[in-house]
N, C-alpha and C positions, 0 to 999 in steps of 0.2 A: 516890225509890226507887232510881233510880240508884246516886244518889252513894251510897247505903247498900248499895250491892251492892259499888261499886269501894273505895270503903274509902280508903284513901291510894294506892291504885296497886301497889305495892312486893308485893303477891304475885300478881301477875298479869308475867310476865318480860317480853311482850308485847301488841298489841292483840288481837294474833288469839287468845292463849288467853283475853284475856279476853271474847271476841265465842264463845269456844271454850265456855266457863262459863255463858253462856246460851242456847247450842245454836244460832248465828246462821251457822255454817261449816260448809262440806261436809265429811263423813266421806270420812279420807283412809285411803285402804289401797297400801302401796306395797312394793314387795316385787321385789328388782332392780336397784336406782338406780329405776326405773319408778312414779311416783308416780300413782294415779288417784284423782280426787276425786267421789263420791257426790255423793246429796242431802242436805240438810242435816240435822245429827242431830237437831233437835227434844229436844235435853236441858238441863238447868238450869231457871233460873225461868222456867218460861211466863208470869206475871204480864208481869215486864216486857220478857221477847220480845215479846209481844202489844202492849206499849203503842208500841216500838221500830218495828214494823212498822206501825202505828197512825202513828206519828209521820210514817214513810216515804211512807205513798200519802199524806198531806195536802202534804207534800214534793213528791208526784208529779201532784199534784191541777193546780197551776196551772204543773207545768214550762216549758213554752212564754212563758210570761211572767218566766223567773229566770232570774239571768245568772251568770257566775262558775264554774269547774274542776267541783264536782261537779255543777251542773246541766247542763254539755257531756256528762260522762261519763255522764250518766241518760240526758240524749239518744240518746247513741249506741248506750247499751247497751238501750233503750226500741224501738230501730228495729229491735233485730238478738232479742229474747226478748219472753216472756209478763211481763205487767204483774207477777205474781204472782212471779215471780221476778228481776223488777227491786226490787219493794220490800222484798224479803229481802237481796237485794245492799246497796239503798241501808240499809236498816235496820245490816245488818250495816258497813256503813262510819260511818253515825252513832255507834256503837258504841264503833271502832277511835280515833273523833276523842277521843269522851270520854273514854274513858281516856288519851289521849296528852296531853289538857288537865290530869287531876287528876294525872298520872306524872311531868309535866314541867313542873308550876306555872308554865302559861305560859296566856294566854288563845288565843281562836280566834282568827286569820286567813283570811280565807277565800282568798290570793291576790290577784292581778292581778285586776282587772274589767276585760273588755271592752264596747268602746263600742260600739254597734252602726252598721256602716258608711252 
């Protein structure tokens, strides 16, 4: 369902409109220079919002046990919000990868792995 959403990449200019497309990004109202960002719009296909955030808490399910950049950044961001709005984060960043995979015909790396001391 994804990949049937992102298509080739090429109409979506970046990750964030296309994480924008399935309503996974805060509503931004900015008026100023002054940019403030809302809660997230909940627009696009809820199908596969729902399965993204589905994907997300099973992500978030065994964190403590995952190693590697975005399970630091879950961590950190896990210590400091609501579970519920970490898995919209993480969701929303699972998102941004996909499309940067299908946009830039390139596979995932996840990074550096740390070893644990």
């Amino acid at each position: 369902m994804l990949a049937s959403e992102i298509g080739d990449g090429t109409q979506f200019r970046c990750g964030r409109d296309f994480a924008a497309s399935l309503g996974l990004v805060p509503r931004q109202y900015s008026t100023g220079g002054k940019s403030n960002l809302l809660g997230i719009s909940r627009r696009g296909d809820s199908h596969i919002r729902s399965l993204l955030v589905q994907c997300a808490r099973a992500y978030m399910r065994f964190l403590d046990r995952r190693t590697g950049p975005l399970a630091e950044w879950a961590r950190v961001l896990a210590s400091r919000r609501h579970s519920n709005v970490v898995a919209c984060a993480v969701a929303n960043k699972l998102a941004r990868i996909a499309w940067a995979i299908v946009a830039r015909h390139t596979s995932f790396n996840a990074g550096p792995v740390a070893l644990p001391a």
